[in-house]
C-alpha positions in Angstrom: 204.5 50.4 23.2 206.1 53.7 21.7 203.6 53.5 18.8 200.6 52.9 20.7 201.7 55.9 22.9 202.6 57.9 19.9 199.1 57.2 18.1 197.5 58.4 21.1 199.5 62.0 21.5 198.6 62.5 17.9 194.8 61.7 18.4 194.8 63.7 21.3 196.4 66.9 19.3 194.4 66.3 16.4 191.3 66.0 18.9 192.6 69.7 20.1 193.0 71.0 17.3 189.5 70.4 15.9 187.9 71.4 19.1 190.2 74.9 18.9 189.4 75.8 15.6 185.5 74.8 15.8 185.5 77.4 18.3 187.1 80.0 16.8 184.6 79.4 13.3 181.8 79.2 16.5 183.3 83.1 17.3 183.9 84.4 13.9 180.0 83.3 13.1 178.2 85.0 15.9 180.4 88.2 15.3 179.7 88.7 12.0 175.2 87.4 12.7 175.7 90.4 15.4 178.0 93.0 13.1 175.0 92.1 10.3 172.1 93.0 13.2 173.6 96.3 14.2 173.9 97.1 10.7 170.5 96.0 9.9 168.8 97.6 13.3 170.9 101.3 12.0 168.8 101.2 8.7 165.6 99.8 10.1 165.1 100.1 14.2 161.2 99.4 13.2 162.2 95.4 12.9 161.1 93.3 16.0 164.4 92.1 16.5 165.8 96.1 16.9 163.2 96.9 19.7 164.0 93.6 21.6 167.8 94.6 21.2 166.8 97.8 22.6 164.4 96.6 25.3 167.4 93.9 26.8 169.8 97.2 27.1 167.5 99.0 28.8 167.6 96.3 31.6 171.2 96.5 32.0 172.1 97.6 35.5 175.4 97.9 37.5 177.2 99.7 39.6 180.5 101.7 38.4 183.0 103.2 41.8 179.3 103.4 43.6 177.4 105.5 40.8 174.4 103.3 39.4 174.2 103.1 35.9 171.2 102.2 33.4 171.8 101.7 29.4 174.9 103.2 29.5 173.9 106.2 31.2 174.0 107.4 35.0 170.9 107.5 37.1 170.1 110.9 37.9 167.2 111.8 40.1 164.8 112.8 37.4 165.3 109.1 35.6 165.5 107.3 39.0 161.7 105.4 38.6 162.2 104.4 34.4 
């Protein structure tokens, strides 16, 4: 019975352990695709990829101690109706 039981913690960990590091190759992967499209979208903001980058930030709104902000930047009156 102890073996049976013993097999099965050290499926389990092993099971865990895989799953943990998959992730964290999973993380490390898209950090370094999105590091590689900043760097590429600095050099050449022509590409298709850059302007859709661009476009998705520009959607970006929320709400910071009640002052809207869009792309980063508060919404003054000027810029209200971008």
């Amino acid at each position: 019975m102890k073996s049976k039981l013993k097999e099965v913690a050290l499926c389990t960990v092993a099971a865990l352990t895989a799953i943990g590091l998959g992730a964290i190759d999973r993380i490390q992967h898209d950090r370094q695709a999105n590091a590689f499209l900043i760097e590429t979208c600095k050099s050449q903001p022509q590409l298709a990829e850059c302007k859709a980058r661009k476009e998705a930030a520009k959607s970006i709104r929320y709400t910071f101690n009640g002052q809207e902000f869009r792309d980063g930047s508060p919404v003054s009156a000027f810029g209200a109706n971008e």
